[in-house]
VEXVO-409513 format. One line per 10 residues: their letters; for each residue x, y negated, z negated of C-alpha. Coordinates in pm, 1 decimal, m for minus. Each point is the difference from the previous one (the first is absolute). Example, Ala and Ser with C-alpha at 12.3 -4.5 7.8 and 13.67 -1.06 7.14 Angstrom:
2
AS	1230.0:450.0:m780.0  137.0:m344.0:66.0
END
This chain:
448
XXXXXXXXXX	m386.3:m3192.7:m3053.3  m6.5:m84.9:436.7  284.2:164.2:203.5  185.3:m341.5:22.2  37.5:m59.0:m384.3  112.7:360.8:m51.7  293.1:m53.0:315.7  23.2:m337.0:m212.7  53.6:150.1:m323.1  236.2:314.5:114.9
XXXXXXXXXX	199.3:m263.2:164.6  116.1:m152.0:m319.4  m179.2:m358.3:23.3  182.9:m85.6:314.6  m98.1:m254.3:214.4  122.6:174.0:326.4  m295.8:78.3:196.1  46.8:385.4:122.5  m113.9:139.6:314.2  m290.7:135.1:m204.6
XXXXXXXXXX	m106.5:m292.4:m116.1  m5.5:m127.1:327.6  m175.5:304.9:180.1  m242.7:47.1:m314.4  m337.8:m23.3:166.8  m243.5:206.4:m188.7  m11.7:231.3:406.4  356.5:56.4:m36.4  51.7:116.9:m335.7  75.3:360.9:m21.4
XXXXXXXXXX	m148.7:196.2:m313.5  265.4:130.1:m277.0  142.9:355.5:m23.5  m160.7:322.6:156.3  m371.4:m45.9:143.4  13.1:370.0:175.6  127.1:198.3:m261.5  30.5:420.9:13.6  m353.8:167.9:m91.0  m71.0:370.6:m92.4
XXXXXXXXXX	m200.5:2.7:333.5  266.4:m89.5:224.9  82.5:365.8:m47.1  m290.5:136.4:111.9  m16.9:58.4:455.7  m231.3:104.0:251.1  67.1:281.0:231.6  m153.3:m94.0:319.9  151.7:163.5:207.0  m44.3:352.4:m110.5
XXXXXXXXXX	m222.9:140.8:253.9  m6.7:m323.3:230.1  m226.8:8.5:270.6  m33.9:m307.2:315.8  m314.8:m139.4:m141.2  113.1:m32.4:m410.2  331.3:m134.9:198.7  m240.5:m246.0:152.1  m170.6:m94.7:m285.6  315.0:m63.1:m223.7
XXXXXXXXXX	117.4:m216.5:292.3  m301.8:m179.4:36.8  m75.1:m32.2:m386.8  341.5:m172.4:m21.7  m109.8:m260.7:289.3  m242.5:m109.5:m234.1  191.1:m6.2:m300.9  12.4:265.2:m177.2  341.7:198.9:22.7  39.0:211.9:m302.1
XXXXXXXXXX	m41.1:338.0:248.5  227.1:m196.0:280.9  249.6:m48.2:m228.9  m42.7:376.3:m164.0  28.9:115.2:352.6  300.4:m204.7:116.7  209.4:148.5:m303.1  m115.4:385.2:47.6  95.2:m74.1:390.4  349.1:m33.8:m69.5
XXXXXXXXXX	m7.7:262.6:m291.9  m132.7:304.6:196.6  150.9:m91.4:369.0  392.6:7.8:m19.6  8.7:m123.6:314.0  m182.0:m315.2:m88.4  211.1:m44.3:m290.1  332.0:48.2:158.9  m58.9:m295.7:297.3  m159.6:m222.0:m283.7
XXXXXXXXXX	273.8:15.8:m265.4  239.6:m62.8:292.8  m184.5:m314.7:157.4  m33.9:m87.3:m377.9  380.1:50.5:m99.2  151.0:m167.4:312.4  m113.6:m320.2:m137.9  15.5:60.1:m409.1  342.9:157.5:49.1  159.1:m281.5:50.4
XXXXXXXXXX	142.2:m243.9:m218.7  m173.8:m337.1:m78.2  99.8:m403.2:m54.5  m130.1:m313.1:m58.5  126.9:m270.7:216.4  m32.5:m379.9:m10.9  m255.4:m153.3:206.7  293.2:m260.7:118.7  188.0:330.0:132.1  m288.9:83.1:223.0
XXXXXXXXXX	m179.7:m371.6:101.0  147.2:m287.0:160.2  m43.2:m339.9:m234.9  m52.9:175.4:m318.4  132.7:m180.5:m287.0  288.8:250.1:m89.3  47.9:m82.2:m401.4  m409.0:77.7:m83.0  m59.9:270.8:256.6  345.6:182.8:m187.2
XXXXXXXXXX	m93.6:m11.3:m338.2  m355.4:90.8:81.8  152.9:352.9:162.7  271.6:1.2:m300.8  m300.9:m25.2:m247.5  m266.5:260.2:235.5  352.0:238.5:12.7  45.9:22.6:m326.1  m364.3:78.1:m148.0  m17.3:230.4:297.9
XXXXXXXXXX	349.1:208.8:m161.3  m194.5:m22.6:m375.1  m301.3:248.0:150.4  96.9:321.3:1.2  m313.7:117.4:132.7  42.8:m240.1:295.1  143.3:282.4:252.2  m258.9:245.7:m103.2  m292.4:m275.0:54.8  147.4:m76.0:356.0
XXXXXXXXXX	m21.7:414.0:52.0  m333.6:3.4:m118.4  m79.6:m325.5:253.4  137.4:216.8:293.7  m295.3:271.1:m36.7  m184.1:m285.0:197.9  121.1:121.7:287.5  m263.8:278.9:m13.5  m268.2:m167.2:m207.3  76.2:m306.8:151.5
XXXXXXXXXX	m64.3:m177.4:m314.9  230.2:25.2:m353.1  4.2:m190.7:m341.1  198.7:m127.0:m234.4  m29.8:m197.4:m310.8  190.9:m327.7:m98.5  55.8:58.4:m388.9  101.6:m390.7:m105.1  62.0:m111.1:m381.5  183.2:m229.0:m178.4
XXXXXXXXXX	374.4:38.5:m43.6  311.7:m251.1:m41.3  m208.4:m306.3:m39.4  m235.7:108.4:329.6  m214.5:219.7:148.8  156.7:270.5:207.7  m70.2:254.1:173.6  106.3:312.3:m171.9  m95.5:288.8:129.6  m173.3:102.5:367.5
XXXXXXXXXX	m238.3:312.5:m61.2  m136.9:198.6:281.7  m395.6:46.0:m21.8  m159.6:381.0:38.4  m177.5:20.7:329.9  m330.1:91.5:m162.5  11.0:m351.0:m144.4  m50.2:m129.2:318.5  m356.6:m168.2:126.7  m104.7:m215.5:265.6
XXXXXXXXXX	m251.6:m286.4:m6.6  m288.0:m64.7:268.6  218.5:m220.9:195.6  301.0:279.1:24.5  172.3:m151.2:m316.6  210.9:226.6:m190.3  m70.9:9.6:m388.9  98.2:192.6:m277.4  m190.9:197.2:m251.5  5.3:m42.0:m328.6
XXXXXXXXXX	m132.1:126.3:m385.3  m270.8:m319.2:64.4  m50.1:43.8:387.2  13.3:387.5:53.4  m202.7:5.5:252.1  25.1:m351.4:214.6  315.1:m103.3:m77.5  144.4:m338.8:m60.7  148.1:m246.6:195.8  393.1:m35.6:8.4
XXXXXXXXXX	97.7:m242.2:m182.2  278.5:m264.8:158.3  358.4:89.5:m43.7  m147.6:291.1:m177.6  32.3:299.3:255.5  189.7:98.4:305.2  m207.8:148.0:320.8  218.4:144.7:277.3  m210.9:62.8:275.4  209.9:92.1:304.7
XXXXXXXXXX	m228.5:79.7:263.8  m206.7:m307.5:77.2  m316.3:93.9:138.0  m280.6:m195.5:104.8  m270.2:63.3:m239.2  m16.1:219.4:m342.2  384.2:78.3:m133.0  m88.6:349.3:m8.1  m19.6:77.9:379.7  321.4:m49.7:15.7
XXXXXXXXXX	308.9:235.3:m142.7  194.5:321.8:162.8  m182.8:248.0:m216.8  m348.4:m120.3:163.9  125.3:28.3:323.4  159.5:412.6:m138.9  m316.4:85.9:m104.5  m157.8:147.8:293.3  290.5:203.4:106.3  52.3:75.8:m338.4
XXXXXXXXXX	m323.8:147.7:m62.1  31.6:202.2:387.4  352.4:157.8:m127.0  m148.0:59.0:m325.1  m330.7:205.9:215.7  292.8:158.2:242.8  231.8:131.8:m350.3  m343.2:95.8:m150.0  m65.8:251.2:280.7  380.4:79.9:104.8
XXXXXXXXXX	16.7:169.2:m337.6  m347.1:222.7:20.5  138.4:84.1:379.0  325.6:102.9:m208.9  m124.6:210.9:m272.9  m237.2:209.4:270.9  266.9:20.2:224.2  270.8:165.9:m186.3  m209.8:227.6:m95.6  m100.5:372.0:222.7
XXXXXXXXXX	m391.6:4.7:79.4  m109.4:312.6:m157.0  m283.8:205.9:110.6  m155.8:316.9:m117.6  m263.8:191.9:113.6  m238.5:191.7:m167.2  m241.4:309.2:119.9  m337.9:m119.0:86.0  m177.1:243.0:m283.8  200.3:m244.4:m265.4
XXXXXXXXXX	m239.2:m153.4:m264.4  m16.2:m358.1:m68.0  212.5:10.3:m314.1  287.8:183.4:172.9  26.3:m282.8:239.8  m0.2:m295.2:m294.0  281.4:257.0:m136.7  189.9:38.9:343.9  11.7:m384.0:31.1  57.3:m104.7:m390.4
XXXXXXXXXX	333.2:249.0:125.5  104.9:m163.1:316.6  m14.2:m348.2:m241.6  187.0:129.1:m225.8  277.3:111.1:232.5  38.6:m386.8:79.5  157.8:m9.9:m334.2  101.4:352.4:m98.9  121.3:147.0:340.8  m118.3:307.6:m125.4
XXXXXXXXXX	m353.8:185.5:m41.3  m182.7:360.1:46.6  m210.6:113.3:221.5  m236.7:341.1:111.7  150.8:207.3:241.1  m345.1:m106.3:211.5  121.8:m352.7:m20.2  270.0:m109.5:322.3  231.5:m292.6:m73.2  131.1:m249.2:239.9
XXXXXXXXXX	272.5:m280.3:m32.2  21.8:m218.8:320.4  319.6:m195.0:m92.5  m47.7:m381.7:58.1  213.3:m283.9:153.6  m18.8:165.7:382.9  m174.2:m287.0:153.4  139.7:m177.4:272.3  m121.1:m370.3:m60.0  175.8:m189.5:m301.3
XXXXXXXXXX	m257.6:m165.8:m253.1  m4.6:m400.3:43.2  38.2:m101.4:m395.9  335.2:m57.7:m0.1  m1.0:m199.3:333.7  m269.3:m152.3:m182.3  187.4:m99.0:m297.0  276.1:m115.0:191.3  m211.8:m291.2:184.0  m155.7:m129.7:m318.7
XXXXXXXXXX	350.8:m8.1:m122.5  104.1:m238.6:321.3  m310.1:m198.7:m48.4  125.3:m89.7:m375.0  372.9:m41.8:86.4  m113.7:m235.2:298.9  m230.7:m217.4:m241.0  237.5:m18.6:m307.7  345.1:m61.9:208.8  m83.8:m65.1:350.5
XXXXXXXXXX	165.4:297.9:165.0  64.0:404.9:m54.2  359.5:65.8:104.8  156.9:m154.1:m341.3  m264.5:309.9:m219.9  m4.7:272.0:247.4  193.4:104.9:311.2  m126.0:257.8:253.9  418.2:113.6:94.1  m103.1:m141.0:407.7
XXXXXXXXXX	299.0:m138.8:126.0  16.2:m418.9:m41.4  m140.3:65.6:m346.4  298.7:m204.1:m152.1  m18.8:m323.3:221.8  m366.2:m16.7:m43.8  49.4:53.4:m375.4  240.3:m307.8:6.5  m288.8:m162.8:168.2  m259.2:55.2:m201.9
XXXXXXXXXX	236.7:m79.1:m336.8  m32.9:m392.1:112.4  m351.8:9.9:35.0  1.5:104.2:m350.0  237.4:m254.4:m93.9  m219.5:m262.6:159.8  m310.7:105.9:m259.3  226.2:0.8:m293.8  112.3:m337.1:125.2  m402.3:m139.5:m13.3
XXXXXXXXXX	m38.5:177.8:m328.7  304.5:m208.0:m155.1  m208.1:m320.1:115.2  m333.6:122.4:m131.6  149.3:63.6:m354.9  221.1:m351.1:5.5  m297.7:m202.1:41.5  m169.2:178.2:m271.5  248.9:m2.7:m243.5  105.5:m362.5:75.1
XXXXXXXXXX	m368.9:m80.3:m14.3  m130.4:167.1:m298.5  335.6:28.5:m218.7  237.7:m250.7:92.5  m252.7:m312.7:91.2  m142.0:45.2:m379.8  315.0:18.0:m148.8  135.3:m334.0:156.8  m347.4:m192.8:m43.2  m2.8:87.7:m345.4
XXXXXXXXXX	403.0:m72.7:m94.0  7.3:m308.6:229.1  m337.3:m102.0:133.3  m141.0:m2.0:360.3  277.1:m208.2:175.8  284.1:259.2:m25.1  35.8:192.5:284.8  m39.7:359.7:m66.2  286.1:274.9:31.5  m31.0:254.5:272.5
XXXXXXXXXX	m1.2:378.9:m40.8  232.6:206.4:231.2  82.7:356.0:m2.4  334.6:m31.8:237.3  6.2:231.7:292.4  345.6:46.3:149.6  33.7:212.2:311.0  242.9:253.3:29.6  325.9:m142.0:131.5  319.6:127.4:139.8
XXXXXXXXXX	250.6:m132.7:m239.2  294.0:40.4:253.6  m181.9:m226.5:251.8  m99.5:m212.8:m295.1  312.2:m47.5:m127.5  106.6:m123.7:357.6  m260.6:m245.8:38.7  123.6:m131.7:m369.4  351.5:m52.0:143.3  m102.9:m144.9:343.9
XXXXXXXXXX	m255.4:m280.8:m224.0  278.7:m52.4:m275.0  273.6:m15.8:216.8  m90.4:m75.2:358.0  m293.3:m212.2:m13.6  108.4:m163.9:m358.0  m375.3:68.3:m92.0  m23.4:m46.0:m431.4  m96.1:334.1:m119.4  m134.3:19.1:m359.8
XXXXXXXXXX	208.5:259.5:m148.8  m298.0:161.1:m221.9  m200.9:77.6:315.2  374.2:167.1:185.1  13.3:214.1:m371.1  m382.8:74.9:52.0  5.2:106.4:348.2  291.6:164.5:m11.7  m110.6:204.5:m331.2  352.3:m102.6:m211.6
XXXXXXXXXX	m52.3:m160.2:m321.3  199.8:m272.2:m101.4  281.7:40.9:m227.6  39.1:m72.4:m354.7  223.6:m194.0:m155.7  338.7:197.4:m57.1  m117.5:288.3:229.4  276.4:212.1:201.5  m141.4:m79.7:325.1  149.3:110.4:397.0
XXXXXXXXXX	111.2:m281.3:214.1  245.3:m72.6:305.7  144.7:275.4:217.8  367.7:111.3:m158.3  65.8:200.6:m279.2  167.8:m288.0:m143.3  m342.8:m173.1:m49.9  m274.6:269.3:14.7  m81.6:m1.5:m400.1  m15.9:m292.0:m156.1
XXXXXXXX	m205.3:m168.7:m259.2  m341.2:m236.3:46.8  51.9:m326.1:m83.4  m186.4:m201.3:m227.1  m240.7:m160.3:216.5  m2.7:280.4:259.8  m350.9:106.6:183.1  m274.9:m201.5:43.7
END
């Protein structure tokens, strides 16, 4: 039975033609139910970056040029699991844009000319599908890992509910799904394709990739661009803790008389070994012992220095400064701080962007071509951003527009801004000045 007749059928017999019906080329029809499902080898992980060196680095970046980014991936995700500096400027670039609160708003509230009555019910109808998924905020957490990858998936799970097909559930897809084709295309692999991958299907998958690069997707991302001074703080902690083990520990030296045998000297050192451990051994009275206590050198060793410049190199990629992750105590360290804090702001401003066109173009464009057909406009996605205000100087501008200038304030955006909530209906509410008048009750129709 075709697509059509099945709409057709689940439909009832109507004669209303749906958006379906009228978007229902055979390139536009996405399949039913879950295409990526979980596997018993999505469990399984590489390690590549146990004993890393520049020229496997270089490989694993290069392999990944050309397509194959099983080991990039790997490597992205042991990155952040074994550097907690790495993780802590990532999960903040991440959260300042998945910690806030999401809407859907009408394309008339956004574009001049829209037709308000289609372009409302088509963000009504994209809102309320949106509210069903309860995956959908863990999906757009998974979609922010692009930021380092610089590419993440997500699957469109539609079926057939209430008379229609819907979209019911948003699934994110495991990185080691992910393939490329020879022209840079991302594809997905599956039971069928393990190896090559197929091609997304339309309105099937979303791909968030926020770095646009010219070239393959995957020379893009922050965790491409961590990887080198990754791997030199990884070289610097390596040796900072062989420096620390020998140098917290006395140099010992005994000496032995020249008549001594071969086997008394493999005994006299097996000894001086075993005081690394034991602190405690025997010797001949023939045998003098020496302990030159350590840590008397003049020059500090570099690793930490070391450490601390790979750390600026990351902070500086992920949020654009240092001040707002580490401070040095110099004086001017707040101002600058201040500073730098709105150059951050400006990235998590771009990132908002990046994820509204994806989410309007892979989630919300399907959902009103399929309910209404192509010639709805499609919703927007917004993540509001409100600056921090000073609600005394607010509130002064309020009464200068309201009553000065006679400028028509709505009265949800004065609750909004001013962080009151309305009142409900019979609610003991303050208003007026006197005592006589201070408490009273809200009347029916009071708030917005």
């Amino acid at each position: 039975m075709s697509w059509a007749r099945r709409v057709a059928n689940a439909l009832g017999g109507r004669k209303r033609r749906t958006g379906f019906e009228q978007y229902r080329g055979r390139e536009s029809r996405p399949p039913l139910g879950l295409l990526i499902g979980p596997s018993a080898l999505d469990r399984w992980r590489d390690y590549p970056a146990d004993g890393l060196t520049p020229g496997r680095l270089a490989d694993i970046l290069r392999a990944a040029d050309e397509g194959a980014v099983d080991q990039a991936m790997a490597l992205f995700e042991q990155m952040e699991e074994k550097d907690g500096h790495l993780y802590s400027v990532a999960n903040t670039r991440r959260r300042a844009v998945t910690g806030l609160r999401w809407q859907i708003e009408s394309a008339a509230d956004v574009r001049e000319g829209v037709d308000r009555g289609p372009a409302d019910e088509a963000a009504d109808y994209c809102r309320e599908v949106l509210a069903g998924i309860d995956r959908f905020d863990e999906t757009l957490q998974h979609l922010s890992l692009a930021l380092g990858r610089n590419i993440a998936l997500a699957e469109n799970v539609w079926d057939f509910q209430k008379g229609e097909l819907r979209l019911v559930d948003v699934v994110p897809v495991d990185f080691g799904r992910v393939a490329f084709g020879e022209l840079g295309e991302p594809r997905v692999l599956t039971g069928s394709a393990p190896y090559d991958g197929i091609a997304l299907p339309p309105a099937k998958f979303i791909v968030h990739t926020p770095h646009a690069v010219s070239g393959h997707p995957m020379r893009g991302g922050l965790l491409r661009v961590s990887a080198l001074s990754y791997l030199g703080k990884h070289f610097a902690m390596k040796d900072w803790m062989v420096f620390a083990e020998v140098f917290g520990m006395p140099v010992r030296v005994a000496r032995y008389e020249p008549s001594a045998t071969a086997q008394e000297k493999r005994e006299l050192l097996s000894m001086l070994q075993a005081m690394g451990t034991d602190a405690s051994a025997i010797f001949s009275k023939a045998v003098e012992l020496q302990m030159f206590e350590a840590g008397h050198g003049t020059g500090s060793p570099p690793y930490e220095g070391m450490c601390a410049f790979f750390n600026r190199e990351i902070s500086k990629a992920w949020l654009g400064q240092t001040l707002t992750v580490e401070t040095s105590g110099e004086t001017g360290t707040y101002a600058a701080a201040v500073i730098h804090n709105e150059v951050r702001l400006d990235l998590r401003q771009d990132d908002l962007g990046k994820e509204a066109r994806t989410i309007r173009r892979d989630v919300l464009a399907p959902l009103t071509r399929m309910r209404f057909g192509p010639g709805v406009p499609v919703p927007f996605f917004r993540r509001p951003l409100d600056p921090p205000r000073d609600l005394r100087e607010l509130a002064d501008v309020l009464s200068a527009a309201v009553n000065d200038l006679r400028l028509a304030v709505p009265v949800r955006w004065a609750y909004d801004a001013l962080g009151i909530p309305p009142a409900r209906e019979g609610e003991a509410v303050l208003r007026g000045t006197s005592p006589a008048d201070s408490l009273v009750r809200a009347e029916p129709n009071a708030g917005p």
